[in-house]
C-alpha positions, 0 to 999 in steps of 0.5 A, a space after each residue: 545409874 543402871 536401867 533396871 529391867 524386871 522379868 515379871 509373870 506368874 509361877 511357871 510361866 518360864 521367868 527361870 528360863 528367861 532370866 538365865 538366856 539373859 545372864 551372861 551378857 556382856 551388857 547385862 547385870 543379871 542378879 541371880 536372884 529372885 528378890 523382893 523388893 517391889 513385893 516389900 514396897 507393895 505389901 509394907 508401903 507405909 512402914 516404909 513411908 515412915 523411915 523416908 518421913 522420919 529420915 532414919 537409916 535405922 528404921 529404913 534398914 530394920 524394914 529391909 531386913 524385915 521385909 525384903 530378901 536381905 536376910 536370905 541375901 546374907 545366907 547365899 553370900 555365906 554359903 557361895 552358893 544358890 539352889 534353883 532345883 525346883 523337883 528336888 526329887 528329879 535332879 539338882 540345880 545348885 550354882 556358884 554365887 561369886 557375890 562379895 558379900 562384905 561390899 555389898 552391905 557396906 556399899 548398901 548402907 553407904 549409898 542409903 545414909 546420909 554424911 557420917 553413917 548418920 542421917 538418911 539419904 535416900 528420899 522415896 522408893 527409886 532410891 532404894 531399888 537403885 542403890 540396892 542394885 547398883 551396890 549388888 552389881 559392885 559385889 559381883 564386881 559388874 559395876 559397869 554394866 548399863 543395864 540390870 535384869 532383875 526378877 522380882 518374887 511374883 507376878 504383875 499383881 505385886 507391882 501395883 501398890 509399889 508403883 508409887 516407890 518405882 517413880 523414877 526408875 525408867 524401868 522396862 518389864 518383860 512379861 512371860 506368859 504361858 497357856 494357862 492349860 500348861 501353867 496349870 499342869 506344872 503346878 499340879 502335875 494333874 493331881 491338884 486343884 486347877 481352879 486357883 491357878 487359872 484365877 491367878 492366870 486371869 488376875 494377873 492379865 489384868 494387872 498387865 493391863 494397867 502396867 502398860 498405862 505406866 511402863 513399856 512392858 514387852 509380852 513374852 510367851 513361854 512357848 515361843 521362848 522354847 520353840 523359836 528362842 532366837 527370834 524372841 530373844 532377838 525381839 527382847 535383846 531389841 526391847 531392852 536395848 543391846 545387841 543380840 549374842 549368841 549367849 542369848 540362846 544357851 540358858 546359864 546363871 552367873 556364868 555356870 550351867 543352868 538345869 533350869 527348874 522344870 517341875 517334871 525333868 532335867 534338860 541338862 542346860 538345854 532348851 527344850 519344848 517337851 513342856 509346850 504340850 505336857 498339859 495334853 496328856 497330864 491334865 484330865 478332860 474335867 480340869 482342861 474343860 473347868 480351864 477353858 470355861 474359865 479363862 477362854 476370854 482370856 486365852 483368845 486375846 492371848 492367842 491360845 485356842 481352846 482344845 474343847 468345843 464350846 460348853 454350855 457355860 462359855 455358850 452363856 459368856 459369850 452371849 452375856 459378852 455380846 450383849 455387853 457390847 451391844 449395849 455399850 455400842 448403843 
Protein backbone atom coordinates (compact mmCIF):
# COMPACT_ATOMS: atom_id res chain seq x y z
CA UNK A 1 0.00 0.00 0.00
CA UNK A 2 1.52 3.44 -0.76
CA UNK A 3 1.75 6.23 1.92
CA UNK A 4 -0.23 9.10 0.63
CA UNK A 5 1.18 12.44 0.98
CA UNK A 6 -1.15 15.61 0.55
CA UNK A 7 -0.02 19.08 -0.25
CA UNK A 8 -2.53 20.98 1.21
CA UNK A 9 -3.27 25.23 1.64
CA UNK A 10 -5.25 27.86 0.05
CA UNK A 11 -5.17 29.17 -3.50
CA UNK A 12 -1.59 30.74 -3.94
CA UNK A 13 0.10 29.80 -1.23
CA UNK A 14 2.59 28.02 -3.56
CA UNK A 15 0.81 24.23 -3.59
CA UNK A 16 2.01 24.72 -7.62
CA UNK A 17 5.27 25.15 -6.55
CA UNK A 18 5.63 22.70 -4.06
CA UNK A 19 4.05 19.77 -5.80
CA UNK A 20 6.12 20.16 -9.07
CA UNK A 21 9.94 20.35 -6.85
CA UNK A 22 8.51 16.90 -5.43
CA UNK A 23 7.61 15.43 -9.02
CA UNK A 24 10.58 13.55 -10.40
CA UNK A 25 11.56 11.52 -7.42
CA UNK A 26 12.83 8.64 -7.46
CA UNK A 27 10.62 7.53 -4.56
CA UNK A 28 7.63 9.73 -5.15
CA UNK A 29 4.62 8.96 -7.10
CA UNK A 30 3.37 12.57 -7.93
CA UNK A 31 -0.07 12.50 -9.48
CA UNK A 32 -0.05 15.77 -11.71
CA UNK A 33 -3.38 16.67 -10.73
CA UNK A 34 -5.44 18.30 -8.48
CA UNK A 35 -7.95 15.94 -7.29
CA UNK A 36 -11.00 15.92 -5.45
CA UNK A 37 -11.51 13.29 -3.72
CA UNK A 38 -11.36 14.52 0.01
CA UNK A 39 -13.52 17.59 -1.09
CA UNK A 40 -15.97 14.82 -2.70
CA UNK A 41 -16.10 12.91 0.65
CA UNK A 42 -16.37 15.96 2.49
CA UNK A 43 -18.78 17.64 0.84
CA UNK A 44 -21.12 14.18 -0.21
CA UNK A 45 -20.45 12.04 3.09
CA UNK A 46 -23.63 10.55 3.15
CA UNK A 47 -24.17 9.50 -0.47
CA UNK A 48 -21.15 8.04 -0.18
CA UNK A 49 -22.06 6.13 3.18
CA UNK A 50 -24.94 4.79 1.03
CA UNK A 51 -22.98 2.74 -1.56
CA UNK A 52 -20.68 1.16 1.35
CA UNK A 53 -24.34 0.33 3.18
CA UNK A 54 -25.95 -1.00 0.22
CA UNK A 55 -22.51 -2.77 -0.90
CA UNK A 56 -22.95 -1.20 -4.66
CA UNK A 57 -20.08 -0.89 -7.03
CA UNK A 58 -22.98 0.86 -9.25
CA UNK A 59 -24.10 3.56 -6.78
CA UNK A 60 -20.07 3.90 -5.49
CA UNK A 61 -18.91 4.69 -8.99
CA UNK A 62 -22.14 6.93 -10.15
CA UNK A 63 -20.96 9.15 -7.24
CA UNK A 64 -17.16 9.30 -8.23
CA UNK A 65 -18.21 10.14 -11.39
CA UNK A 66 -20.44 12.84 -9.88
CA UNK A 67 -18.51 14.16 -7.64
CA UNK A 68 -14.90 13.81 -7.88
CA UNK A 69 -12.24 14.50 -10.80
CA UNK A 70 -13.38 11.24 -12.53
CA UNK A 71 -15.11 12.97 -15.47
CA UNK A 72 -11.97 15.58 -16.10
CA UNK A 73 -9.55 12.53 -15.45
CA UNK A 74 -11.00 11.04 -18.58
CA UNK A 75 -10.71 14.16 -20.83
CA UNK A 76 -6.78 14.70 -19.77
CA UNK A 77 -6.28 10.95 -20.62
CA UNK A 78 -7.89 11.53 -23.75
CA UNK A 79 -6.33 14.32 -25.01
CA UNK A 80 -2.46 13.51 -23.33
CA UNK A 81 -1.99 16.36 -22.23
CA UNK A 82 -2.46 18.95 -18.81
CA UNK A 83 -2.63 22.84 -18.79
CA UNK A 84 -1.33 24.49 -15.55
CA UNK A 85 -1.18 28.32 -16.98
CA UNK A 86 -3.00 30.21 -14.63
CA UNK A 87 -2.53 33.95 -16.55
CA UNK A 88 -3.42 32.35 -19.88
CA UNK A 89 -3.03 35.88 -20.94
CA UNK A 90 1.19 35.95 -19.82
CA UNK A 91 2.32 32.52 -21.05
CA UNK A 92 1.28 28.77 -21.50
CA UNK A 93 1.84 25.94 -19.17
CA UNK A 94 0.67 23.06 -20.78
CA UNK A 95 2.67 19.02 -20.09
CA UNK A 96 2.60 15.93 -21.47
CA UNK A 97 0.34 13.62 -19.35
CA UNK A 98 1.66 9.93 -20.22
CA UNK A 99 -1.11 8.41 -18.27
CA UNK A 100 -2.92 4.87 -19.68
CA UNK A 101 -5.97 5.55 -19.46
CA UNK A 102 -7.84 2.26 -20.24
CA UNK A 103 -5.76 0.65 -17.06
CA UNK A 104 -6.66 2.98 -14.99
CA UNK A 105 -10.33 2.53 -14.79
CA UNK A 106 -10.34 -1.27 -15.41
CA UNK A 107 -7.55 -1.59 -12.54
CA UNK A 108 -10.00 1.25 -10.54
CA UNK A 109 -12.99 -0.62 -10.77
CA UNK A 110 -11.14 -3.91 -10.02
CA UNK A 111 -9.89 -2.91 -6.95
CA UNK A 112 -13.21 -1.56 -5.75
CA UNK A 113 -15.81 -4.65 -6.88
CA UNK A 114 -16.22 -7.53 -5.21
CA UNK A 115 -15.49 -11.38 -7.09
CA UNK A 116 -17.09 -11.07 -10.81
CA UNK A 117 -17.23 -7.23 -11.31
CA UNK A 118 -20.22 -7.93 -8.80
CA UNK A 119 -20.58 -6.80 -5.37
CA UNK A 120 -18.54 -3.98 -3.67
CA UNK A 121 -15.17 -4.64 -2.02
CA UNK A 122 -14.44 -1.68 -0.88
CA UNK A 123 -15.77 -1.03 2.89
CA UNK A 124 -15.33 2.67 4.07
CA UNK A 125 -13.31 6.02 2.51
CA UNK A 126 -9.48 4.87 2.92
CA UNK A 127 -10.27 2.18 0.67
CA UNK A 128 -11.05 4.22 -2.05
CA UNK A 129 -8.40 6.90 -1.89
CA UNK A 130 -5.91 3.82 -1.95
CA UNK A 131 -7.35 2.23 -4.86
CA UNK A 132 -7.71 5.44 -6.52
CA UNK A 133 -3.94 6.03 -6.22
CA UNK A 134 -2.58 3.03 -6.48
CA UNK A 135 -4.65 1.99 -9.87
CA UNK A 136 -3.24 5.71 -10.89
CA UNK A 137 0.16 5.34 -10.00
CA UNK A 138 -0.36 1.50 -12.41
CA UNK A 139 -1.30 3.79 -15.25
CA UNK A 140 1.73 5.79 -15.17
CA UNK A 141 3.42 2.74 -14.76
CA UNK A 142 5.06 4.02 -10.91
CA UNK A 143 3.53 1.29 -9.28
CA UNK A 144 6.35 0.85 -7.11
CA UNK A 145 6.79 3.90 -5.69
CA UNK A 146 6.32 3.75 -1.65
CA UNK A 147 4.99 6.84 -1.52
CA UNK A 148 2.42 9.22 -3.47
CA UNK A 149 2.08 12.96 -3.39
CA UNK A 150 -1.29 14.29 -3.99
CA UNK A 151 -2.85 17.78 -3.93
CA UNK A 152 -6.27 17.74 -3.15
CA UNK A 153 -8.41 20.95 -5.03
CA UNK A 154 -8.77 23.32 -1.49
CA UNK A 155 -7.12 24.13 1.42
CA UNK A 156 -7.46 22.24 5.05
CA UNK A 157 -11.05 23.60 5.81
CA UNK A 158 -12.17 20.55 3.17
CA UNK A 159 -10.34 18.22 5.15
CA UNK A 160 -12.46 18.49 8.01
CA UNK A 161 -15.80 16.74 7.40
CA UNK A 162 -13.66 13.91 5.31
CA UNK A 163 -11.60 12.95 8.25
CA UNK A 164 -13.81 10.09 9.13
CA UNK A 165 -13.43 8.52 5.07
CA UNK A 166 -9.40 9.08 5.74
CA UNK A 167 -9.08 6.66 8.74
CA UNK A 168 -6.65 4.30 7.85
CA UNK A 169 -4.72 6.04 5.56
CA UNK A 170 -1.60 7.04 7.86
CA UNK A 171 -1.59 10.23 5.70
CA UNK A 172 1.11 13.08 6.06
CA UNK A 173 0.14 16.93 5.06
CA UNK A 174 2.39 19.47 3.67
CA UNK A 175 0.91 22.77 4.51
CA UNK A 176 1.93 25.77 2.22
CA UNK A 177 1.52 28.95 3.82
CA UNK A 178 2.20 32.45 2.40
CA UNK A 179 1.55 36.13 4.13
CA UNK A 180 -1.76 36.53 3.59
CA UNK A 181 -0.59 40.48 2.05
CA UNK A 182 0.70 38.38 -0.82
CA UNK A 183 -2.06 35.98 -1.23
CA UNK A 184 -4.02 38.83 -1.26
CA UNK A 185 -2.20 40.51 -3.91
CA UNK A 186 -1.90 37.24 -6.62
CA UNK A 187 -5.46 36.82 -6.15
CA UNK A 188 -6.51 40.31 -7.16
CA UNK A 189 -3.34 41.60 -8.58
CA UNK A 190 -4.74 44.98 -6.61
CA UNK A 191 -7.99 45.56 -8.46
CA UNK A 192 -10.31 43.18 -6.48
CA UNK A 193 -11.74 42.86 -3.02
CA UNK A 194 -9.30 42.09 -0.24
CA UNK A 195 -11.62 41.12 2.24
CA UNK A 196 -12.64 37.39 1.38
CA UNK A 197 -9.20 36.39 0.64
CA UNK A 198 -7.70 37.21 4.32
CA UNK A 199 -10.94 35.70 5.80
CA UNK A 200 -10.12 32.36 4.07
CA UNK A 201 -6.57 33.00 5.09
CA UNK A 202 -7.47 33.17 8.74
CA UNK A 203 -10.24 30.14 8.36
CA UNK A 204 -8.01 28.01 6.93
CA UNK A 205 -5.42 28.70 10.18
CA UNK A 206 -7.96 27.29 11.92
CA UNK A 207 -8.73 24.17 10.14
CA UNK A 208 -4.72 23.48 10.36
CA UNK A 209 -5.14 23.52 14.04
CA UNK A 210 -7.22 20.87 14.32
CA UNK A 211 -5.59 18.61 11.75
CA UNK A 212 -2.54 18.49 13.67
CA UNK A 213 -4.65 16.89 16.59
CA UNK A 214 -5.32 14.29 13.79
CA UNK A 215 -2.20 14.10 11.34
CA UNK A 216 1.61 15.10 11.22
CA UNK A 217 1.33 17.74 9.27
CA UNK A 218 4.45 19.94 8.17
CA UNK A 219 4.18 24.00 7.58
CA UNK A 220 5.62 25.26 4.72
CA UNK A 221 5.85 28.71 4.02
CA UNK A 222 5.91 30.02 0.46
CA UNK A 223 8.69 32.49 1.15
CA UNK A 224 11.15 30.33 2.51
CA UNK A 225 10.35 27.76 -0.52
CA UNK A 226 11.57 30.57 -2.81
CA UNK A 227 14.34 31.82 -1.05
CA UNK A 228 15.94 29.14 0.48
CA UNK A 229 14.45 26.09 -1.49
CA UNK A 230 17.25 23.65 -0.32
CA UNK A 231 17.07 23.76 3.27
CA UNK A 232 13.25 23.48 2.97
CA UNK A 233 12.97 20.86 0.77
CA UNK A 234 15.57 19.19 2.69
CA UNK A 235 13.17 19.50 5.96
CA UNK A 236 10.19 18.09 3.42
CA UNK A 237 12.37 15.44 1.86
CA UNK A 238 13.23 14.68 5.81
CA UNK A 239 9.19 14.88 6.99
CA UNK A 240 8.23 12.74 4.13
CA UNK A 241 10.68 10.34 4.26
CA UNK A 242 13.16 9.95 1.50
CA UNK A 243 16.50 10.98 0.69
CA UNK A 244 17.10 14.60 -0.60
CA UNK A 245 17.96 14.84 -4.46
CA UNK A 246 19.08 17.52 -6.27
CA UNK A 247 15.88 17.18 -8.53
CA UNK A 248 14.32 18.59 -5.53
CA UNK A 249 15.24 22.10 -6.26
CA UNK A 250 14.24 22.29 -10.21
CA UNK A 251 10.51 22.70 -10.38
CA UNK A 252 8.80 20.00 -13.31
CA UNK A 253 5.69 18.08 -13.59
CA UNK A 254 6.05 14.41 -15.05
CA UNK A 255 9.13 14.73 -16.26
CA UNK A 256 8.66 17.98 -18.47
CA UNK A 257 9.15 21.55 -17.42
CA UNK A 258 7.06 23.28 -15.39
CA UNK A 259 6.38 27.34 -15.77
CA UNK A 260 4.76 27.26 -12.69
CA UNK A 261 1.17 29.33 -12.67
CA UNK A 262 2.14 32.54 -11.26
CA UNK A 263 -0.54 35.27 -11.65
CA UNK A 264 1.73 37.76 -12.89
CA UNK A 265 4.91 36.01 -15.15
CA UNK A 266 6.57 33.12 -16.67
CA UNK A 267 9.63 32.11 -14.63
CA UNK A 268 10.58 29.81 -17.39
CA UNK A 269 10.99 26.48 -15.06
CA UNK A 270 12.96 28.44 -12.65
CA UNK A 271 12.36 29.40 -9.06
CA UNK A 272 12.13 32.92 -8.42
CA UNK A 273 11.36 35.16 -5.28
CA UNK A 274 10.04 38.35 -7.51
CA UNK A 275 6.63 37.21 -5.86
CA UNK A 276 7.94 37.22 -1.87
CA UNK A 277 7.41 41.04 -1.97
CA UNK A 278 4.95 42.13 -5.15
CA UNK A 279 2.18 42.99 -2.54
CA UNK A 280 4.46 46.13 -1.41
CA UNK A 281 3.92 47.94 -4.66
CA UNK A 282 0.45 46.23 -6.15
CA UNK A 283 -1.58 46.49 -3.18
CA UNK A 284 -2.63 50.12 -1.97
CA UNK A 285 -2.16 51.34 1.54
CA UNK A 286 -6.20 50.70 2.43
CA UNK A 287 -6.07 47.13 1.22
CA UNK A 288 -2.75 46.47 3.04
CA UNK A 289 -4.13 48.47 6.10
CA UNK A 290 -7.96 46.33 6.13
CA UNK A 291 -5.35 43.19 6.06
CA UNK A 292 -3.42 43.69 9.06
CA UNK A 293 -6.41 45.00 10.90
CA UNK A 294 -7.82 41.68 10.19
CA UNK A 295 -5.40 38.98 10.25
CA UNK A 296 -2.30 40.45 12.33
CA UNK A 297 -3.16 37.85 15.40
CA UNK A 298 -2.83 35.64 12.59
CA UNK A 299 0.24 36.78 10.93
CA UNK A 300 2.55 37.38 14.51
CA UNK A 301 1.91 33.67 15.31
CA UNK A 302 2.93 32.77 11.71
CA UNK A 303 5.86 34.86 11.69
CA UNK A 304 4.80 37.94 9.53
CA UNK A 305 5.20 41.33 10.77
CA UNK A 306 2.90 43.97 10.09
CA UNK A 307 4.05 46.88 7.50
CA UNK A 308 1.96 49.56 9.25
CA UNK A 309 1.89 50.94 12.68
CA UNK A 310 -0.79 49.84 15.14
CA UNK A 311 -4.38 51.11 14.05
CA UNK A 312 -7.05 52.02 15.99
CA UNK A 313 -8.89 48.71 15.34
CA UNK A 314 -5.85 46.37 16.22
CA UNK A 315 -5.17 48.86 19.34
CA UNK A 316 -9.03 47.65 20.40
CA UNK A 317 -8.02 43.77 19.72
CA UNK A 318 -5.36 43.82 21.23
CA UNK A 319 -6.84 45.16 24.45
CA UNK A 320 -9.95 42.82 24.19
CA UNK A 321 -7.10 39.83 23.66
CA UNK A 322 -5.41 40.75 26.87
CA UNK A 323 -8.23 40.81 28.87
CA UNK A 324 -9.29 37.66 27.47
CA UNK A 325 -6.34 36.40 28.75
CA UNK A 326 -6.30 38.06 31.89
CA UNK A 327 -9.33 36.67 32.77
CA UNK A 328 -8.84 33.43 31.73
CA UNK A 329 -5.42 33.30 33.91
CA UNK A 330 -7.87 34.29 36.93
Amino acid sequence: MMRPIFISGINRTGTHLLFSLLSGHSGLFVTGLEDDLVTAFAENGPEFERAFVAGSIGKLYRALLAHTCLPTLKLIGLRGTRNYTHAKEVYDSTVDFPFNLRKFEDDFLERLSGPNWTGLSAAKGADVFSAFYESLALAFAEQDKPVIVSKPGKGLQGFQNALPFLQGLDAKILYTIRDPRGVACSNTKGKGDVGPVVQEWRTDLEALEAMKLGFDVLVVRYEDLCRDTGKTMNRVAKFIGVEQEDILLRPQMLGGDFSGNSSFEDFGGAISDASVDRWTTILSDKDIHRIEDAAWVEMERSGYECQNRISAVRRMKRSLLKAVRSFRGN
